[in-house]
VOTOR-229256 format. One record per residue (C-alpha): residue in three letters; y, x, z. Coordinates in Angstrom, 3 decimals, decimal comma, padded with zeros to 6 digits, always signed. Each point is the difference from the previous one (the first is absolute). Layout:
! residues N
[tifi 'ALA' [Y X Z]]
...
//
This chain:
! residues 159
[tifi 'UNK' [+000,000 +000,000 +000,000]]
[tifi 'UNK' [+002,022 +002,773 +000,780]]
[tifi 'UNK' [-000,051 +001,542 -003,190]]
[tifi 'UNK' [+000,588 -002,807 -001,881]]
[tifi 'UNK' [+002,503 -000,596 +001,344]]
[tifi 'UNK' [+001,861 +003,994 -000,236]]
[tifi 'UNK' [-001,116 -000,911 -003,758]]
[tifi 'UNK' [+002,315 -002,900 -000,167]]
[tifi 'UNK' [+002,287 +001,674 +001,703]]
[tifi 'UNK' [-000,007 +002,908 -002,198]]
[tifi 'UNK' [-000,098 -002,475 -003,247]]
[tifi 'UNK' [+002,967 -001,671 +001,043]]
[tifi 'UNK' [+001,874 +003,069 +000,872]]
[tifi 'UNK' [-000,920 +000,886 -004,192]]
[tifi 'UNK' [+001,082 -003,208 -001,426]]
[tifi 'UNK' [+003,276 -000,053 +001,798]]
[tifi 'UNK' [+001,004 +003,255 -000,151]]
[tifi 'UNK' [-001,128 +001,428 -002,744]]
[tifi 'UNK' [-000,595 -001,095 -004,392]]
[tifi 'UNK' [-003,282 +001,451 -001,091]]
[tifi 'UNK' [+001,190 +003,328 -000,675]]
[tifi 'UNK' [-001,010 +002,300 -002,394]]
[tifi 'UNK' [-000,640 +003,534 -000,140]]
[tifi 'UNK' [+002,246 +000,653 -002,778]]
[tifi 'UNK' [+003,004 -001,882 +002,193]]
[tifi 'UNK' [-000,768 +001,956 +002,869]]
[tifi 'UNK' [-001,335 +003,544 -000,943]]
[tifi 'UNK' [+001,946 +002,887 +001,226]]
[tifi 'UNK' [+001,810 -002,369 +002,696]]
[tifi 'UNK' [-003,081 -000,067 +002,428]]
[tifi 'UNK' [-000,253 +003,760 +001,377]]
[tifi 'UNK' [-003,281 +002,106 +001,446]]
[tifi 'UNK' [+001,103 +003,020 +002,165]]
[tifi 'UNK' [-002,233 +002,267 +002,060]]
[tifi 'UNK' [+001,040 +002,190 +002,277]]
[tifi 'UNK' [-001,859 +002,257 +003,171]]
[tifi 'UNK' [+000,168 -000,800 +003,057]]
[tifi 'UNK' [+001,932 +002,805 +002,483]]
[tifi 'UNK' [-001,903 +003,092 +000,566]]
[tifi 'UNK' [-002,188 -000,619 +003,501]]
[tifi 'UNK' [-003,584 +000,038 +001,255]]
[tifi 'UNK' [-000,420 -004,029 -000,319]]
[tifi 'UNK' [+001,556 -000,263 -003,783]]
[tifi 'UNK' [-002,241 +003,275 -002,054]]
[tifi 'UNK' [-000,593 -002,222 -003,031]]
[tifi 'UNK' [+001,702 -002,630 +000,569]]
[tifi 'UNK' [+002,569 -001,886 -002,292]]
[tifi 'UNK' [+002,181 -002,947 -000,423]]
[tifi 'UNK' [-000,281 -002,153 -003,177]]
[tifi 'UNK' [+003,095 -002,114 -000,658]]
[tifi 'UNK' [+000,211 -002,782 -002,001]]
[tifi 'UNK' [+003,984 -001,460 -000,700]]
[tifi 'UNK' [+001,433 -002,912 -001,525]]
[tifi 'UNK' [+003,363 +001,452 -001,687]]
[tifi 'UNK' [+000,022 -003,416 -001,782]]
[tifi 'UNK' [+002,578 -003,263 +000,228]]
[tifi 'UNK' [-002,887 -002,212 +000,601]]
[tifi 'UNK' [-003,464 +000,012 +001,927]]
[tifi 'UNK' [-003,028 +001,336 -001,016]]
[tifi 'UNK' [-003,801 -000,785 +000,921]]
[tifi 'UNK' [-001,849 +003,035 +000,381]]
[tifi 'UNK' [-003,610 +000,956 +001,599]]
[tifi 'UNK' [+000,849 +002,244 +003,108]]
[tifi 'UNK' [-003,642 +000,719 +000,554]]
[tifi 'UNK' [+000,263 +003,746 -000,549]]
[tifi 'UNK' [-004,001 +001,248 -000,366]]
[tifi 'UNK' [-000,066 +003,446 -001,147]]
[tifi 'UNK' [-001,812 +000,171 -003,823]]
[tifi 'UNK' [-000,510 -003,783 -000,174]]
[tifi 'UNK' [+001,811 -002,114 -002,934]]
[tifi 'UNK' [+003,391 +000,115 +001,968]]
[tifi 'UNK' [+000,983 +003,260 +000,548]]
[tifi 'UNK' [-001,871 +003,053 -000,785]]
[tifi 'UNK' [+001,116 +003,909 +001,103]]
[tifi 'UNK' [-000,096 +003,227 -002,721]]
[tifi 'UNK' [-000,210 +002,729 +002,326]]
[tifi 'UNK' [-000,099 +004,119 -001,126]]
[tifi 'UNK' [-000,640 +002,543 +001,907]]
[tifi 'UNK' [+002,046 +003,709 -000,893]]
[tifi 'UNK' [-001,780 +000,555 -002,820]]
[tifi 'UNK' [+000,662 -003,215 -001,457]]
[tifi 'UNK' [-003,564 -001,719 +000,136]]
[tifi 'UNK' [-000,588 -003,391 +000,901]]
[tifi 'UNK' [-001,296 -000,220 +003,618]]
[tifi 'UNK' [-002,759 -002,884 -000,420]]
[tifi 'UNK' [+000,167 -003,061 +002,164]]
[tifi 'UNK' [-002,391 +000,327 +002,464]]
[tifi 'UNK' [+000,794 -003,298 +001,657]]
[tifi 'UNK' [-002,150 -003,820 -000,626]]
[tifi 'UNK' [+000,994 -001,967 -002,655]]
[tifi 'UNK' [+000,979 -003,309 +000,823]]
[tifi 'UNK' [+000,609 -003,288 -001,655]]
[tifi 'UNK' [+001,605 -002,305 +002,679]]
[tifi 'UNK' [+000,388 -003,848 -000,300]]
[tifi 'UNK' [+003,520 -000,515 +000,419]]
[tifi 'UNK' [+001,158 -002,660 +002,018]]
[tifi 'UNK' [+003,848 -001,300 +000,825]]
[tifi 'UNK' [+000,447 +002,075 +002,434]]
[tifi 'UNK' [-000,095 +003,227 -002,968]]
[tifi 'UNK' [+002,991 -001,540 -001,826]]
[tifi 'UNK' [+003,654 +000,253 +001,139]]
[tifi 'UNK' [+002,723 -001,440 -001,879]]
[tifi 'UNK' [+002,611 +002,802 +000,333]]
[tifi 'UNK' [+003,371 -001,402 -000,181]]
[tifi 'UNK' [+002,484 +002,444 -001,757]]
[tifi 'UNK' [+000,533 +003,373 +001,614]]
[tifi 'UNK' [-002,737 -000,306 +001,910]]
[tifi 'UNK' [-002,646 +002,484 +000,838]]
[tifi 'UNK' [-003,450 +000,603 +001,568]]
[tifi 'UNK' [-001,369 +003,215 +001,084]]
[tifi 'UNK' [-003,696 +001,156 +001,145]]
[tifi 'UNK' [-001,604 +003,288 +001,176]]
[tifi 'UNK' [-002,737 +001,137 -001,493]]
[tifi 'UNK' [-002,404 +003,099 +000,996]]
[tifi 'UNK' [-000,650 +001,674 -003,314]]
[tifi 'UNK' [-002,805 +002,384 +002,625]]
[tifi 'UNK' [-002,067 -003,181 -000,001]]
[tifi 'UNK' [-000,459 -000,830 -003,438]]
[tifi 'UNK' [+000,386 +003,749 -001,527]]
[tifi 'UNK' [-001,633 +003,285 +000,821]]
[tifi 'UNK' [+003,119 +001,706 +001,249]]
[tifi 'UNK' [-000,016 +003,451 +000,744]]
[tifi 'UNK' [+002,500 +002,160 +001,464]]
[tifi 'UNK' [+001,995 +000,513 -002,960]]
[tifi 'UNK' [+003,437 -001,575 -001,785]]
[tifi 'UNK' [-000,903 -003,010 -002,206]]
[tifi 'UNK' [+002,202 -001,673 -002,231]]
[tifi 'UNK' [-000,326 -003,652 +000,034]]
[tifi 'UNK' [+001,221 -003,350 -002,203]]
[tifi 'UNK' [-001,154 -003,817 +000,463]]
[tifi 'UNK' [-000,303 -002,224 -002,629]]
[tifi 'UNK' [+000,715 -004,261 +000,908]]
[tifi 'UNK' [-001,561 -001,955 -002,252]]
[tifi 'UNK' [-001,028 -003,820 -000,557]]
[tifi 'UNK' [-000,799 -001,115 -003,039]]
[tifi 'UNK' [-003,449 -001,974 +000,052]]
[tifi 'UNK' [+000,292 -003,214 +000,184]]
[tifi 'UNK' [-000,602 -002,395 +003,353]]
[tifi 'UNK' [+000,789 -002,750 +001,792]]
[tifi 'UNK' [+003,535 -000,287 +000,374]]
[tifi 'UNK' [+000,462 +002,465 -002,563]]
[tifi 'UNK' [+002,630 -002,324 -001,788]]
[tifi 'UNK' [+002,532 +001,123 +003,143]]
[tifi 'UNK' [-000,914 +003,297 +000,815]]
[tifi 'UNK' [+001,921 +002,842 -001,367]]
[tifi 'UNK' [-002,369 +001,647 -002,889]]
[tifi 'UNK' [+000,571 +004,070 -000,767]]
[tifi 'UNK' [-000,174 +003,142 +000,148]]
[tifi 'UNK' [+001,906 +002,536 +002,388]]
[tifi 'UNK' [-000,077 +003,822 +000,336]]
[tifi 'UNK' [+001,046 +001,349 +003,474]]
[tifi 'UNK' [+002,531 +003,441 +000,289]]
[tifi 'UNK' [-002,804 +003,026 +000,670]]
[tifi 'UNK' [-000,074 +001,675 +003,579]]
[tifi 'UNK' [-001,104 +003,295 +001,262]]
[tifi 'UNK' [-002,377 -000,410 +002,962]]
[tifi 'UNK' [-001,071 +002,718 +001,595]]
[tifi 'UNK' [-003,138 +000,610 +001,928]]
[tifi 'UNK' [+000,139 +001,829 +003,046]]
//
């Protein structure tokens, strides 16, 4: 019952606020930015992925940030340059209302992830970029902004 009704919630929020937006109308006006997290014992590996809404109008987006599934996916390099394999599980959520936010203009969410978790991270400097990305279709999908986003690429370094 309760999610029904965050879905209703959530659908109302989309017809009211927003007009089935396109990616076309809306590329380069939603914004991915990564960045480390300060230097210290509790943050080795650890990054914030920003999503922000640099729009006039609201946009419905999936906030359910699962490294390497159909959302957002990670291209990490080590100093040489090779790709450091994802060494994380795969997974394939079912989304629900509470994975969609309607984020009304200037808006923006942020989450930490731990890159040590989901990639074989050695001491070493790695240079990272996240890609944001929803374009298959799914319930909803009418509403929810549909594109592609590169993030900026940090340096994190490995102690």
């Amino acid at each position: 019952m309760v999610n029904a009704i965050r879905f209703f919630i959530v659908l109302y929020t989309v017809i009211f606020l927003t007009v089935s937006l396109k990616a076309e109308e809306t590329e380069g006006h939603l914004e991915l930015n990564i960045a480390p997290l300060p230097s210290g014992s509790t943050n080795v590996g650890k990054i914030l992925v920003q999503l922000k809404n640099s729009t006039d109008r609201s946009i419905v987006v999936v906030l359910l940030f699962v490294a390497e599934d159909h959302y957002i996916t990670f291209d990490v390099r080590d100093e040489d340059g090779k790709k450091v394999p994802f060494a994380g599980f795969e997974v394939r959520p079912n989304l629900s209302s509470k994975d969609y936010l309607a984020m009304r203009p200037t808006a923006s969410y942020s989450q930490e992830i731990d890159l040590r978790k989901i990639y074989n991270l050695s001491q070493g400097t790695y240079k990272i970029r996240a890609t944001y990305a929803l374009t298959e279709g799914r319930r909803m999908e009418e509403f929810i902004w549909k594109g592609v986003l590169k993030s900026n690429e940090i340096t994190l370094i490995i102690p």
